[in-house]
matplotlib code that plots the C-alpha trace (Angstrom):
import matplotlib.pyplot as plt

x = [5.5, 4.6, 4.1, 1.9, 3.2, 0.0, -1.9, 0.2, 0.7, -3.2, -2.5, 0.2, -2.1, -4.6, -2.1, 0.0, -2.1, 1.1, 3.6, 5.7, 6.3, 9.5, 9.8, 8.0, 9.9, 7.8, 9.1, 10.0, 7.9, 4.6, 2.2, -0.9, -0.5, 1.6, 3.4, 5.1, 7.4, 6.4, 9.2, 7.6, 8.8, 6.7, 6.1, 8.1, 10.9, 11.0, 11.8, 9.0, 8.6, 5.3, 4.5, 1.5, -0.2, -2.2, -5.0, -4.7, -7.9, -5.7, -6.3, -8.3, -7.3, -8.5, -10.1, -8.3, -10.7, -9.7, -5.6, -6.2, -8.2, -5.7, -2.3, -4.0, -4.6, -1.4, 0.4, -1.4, -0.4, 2.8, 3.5, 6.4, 4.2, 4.1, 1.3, -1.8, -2.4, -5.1, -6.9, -9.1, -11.9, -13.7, -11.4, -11.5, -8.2, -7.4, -8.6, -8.0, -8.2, -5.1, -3.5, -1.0, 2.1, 4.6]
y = [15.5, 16.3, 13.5, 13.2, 10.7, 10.9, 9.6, 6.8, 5.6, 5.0, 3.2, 0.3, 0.0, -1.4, -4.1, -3.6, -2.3, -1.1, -0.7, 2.5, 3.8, 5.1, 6.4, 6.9, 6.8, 7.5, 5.5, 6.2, 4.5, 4.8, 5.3, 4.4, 5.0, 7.1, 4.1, 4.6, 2.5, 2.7, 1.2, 0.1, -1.4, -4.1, -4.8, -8.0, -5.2, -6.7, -4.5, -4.4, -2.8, -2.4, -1.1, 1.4, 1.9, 4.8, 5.5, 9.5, 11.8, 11.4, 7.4, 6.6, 2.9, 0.0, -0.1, -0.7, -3.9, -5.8, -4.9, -6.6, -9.6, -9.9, -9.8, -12.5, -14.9, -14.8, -14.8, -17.8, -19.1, -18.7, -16.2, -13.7, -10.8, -9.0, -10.3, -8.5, -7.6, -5.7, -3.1, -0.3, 0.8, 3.0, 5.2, 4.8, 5.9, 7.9, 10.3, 7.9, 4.3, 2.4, -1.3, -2.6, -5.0, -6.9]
z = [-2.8, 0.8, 2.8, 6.0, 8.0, 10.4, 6.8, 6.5, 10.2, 9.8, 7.0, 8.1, 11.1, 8.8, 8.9, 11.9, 14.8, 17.2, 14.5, 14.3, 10.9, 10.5, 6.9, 4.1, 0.7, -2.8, -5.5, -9.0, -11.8, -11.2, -14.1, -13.2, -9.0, -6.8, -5.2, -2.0, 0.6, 4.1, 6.7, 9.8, 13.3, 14.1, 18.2, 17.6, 17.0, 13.6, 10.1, 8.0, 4.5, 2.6, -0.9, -1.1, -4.3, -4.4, -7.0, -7.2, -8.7, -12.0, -12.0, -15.5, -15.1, -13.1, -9.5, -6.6, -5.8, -9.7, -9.1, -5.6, -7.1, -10.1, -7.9, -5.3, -8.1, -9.9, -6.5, -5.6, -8.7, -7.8, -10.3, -9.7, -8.5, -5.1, -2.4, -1.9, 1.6, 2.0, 0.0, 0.4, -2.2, -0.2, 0.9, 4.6, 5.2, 2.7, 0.3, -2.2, -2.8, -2.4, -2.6, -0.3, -1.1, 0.2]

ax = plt.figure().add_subplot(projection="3d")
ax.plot(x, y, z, "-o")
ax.set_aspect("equal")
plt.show()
């Protein structure tokens, strides 16, 4: 997989606005996303990590918007699950629609 980092600096600014990405990892284990781990330097000059799942053109499953909904509600449940940060449906950022994680 070719990664382009200029793709995914857009994305952790979503969150981060100043933050410097410094890698991005794909993980292993993904069925129904390509899930990736992007490392970021916050301005606070804090390490941050974030889990991006992204729903590829081979996606059959469920939207980005109802994994987003689902993990807020267990996590607020207090459920063992990673927290929902933000999502995007539309594919603003991307050429596909992607969840991310702490």
């Amino acid at each position: 997989m070719a990664i382009i980092y200029k793709k995914y600096e857009q994305v952790a600014r979503k969150l981060y606005p100043d933050a410097i990405l410094l890698q991005v990892e794909p993980l292993a284990g993904g069925v129904s996303a390509d899930v990736l781990r992007l490392d970021l330097r916050l301005t606070t000059g804090e390490l941050r990590s974030i889990v991006m799942r992204e729903h590829g053109p081979s996606h059959s499953g469920h939207s980005t918007s109802l994994e987003y909904q689902l993990l807020e509600a267990l996590f607020r449940q207090g459920l063992p699950v990673p927290q929902p940060l933000c999502e995007d449906a539309n594919c603003e950022l991307t050429d596909n629609p992607f969840v991310l994680l702490s």
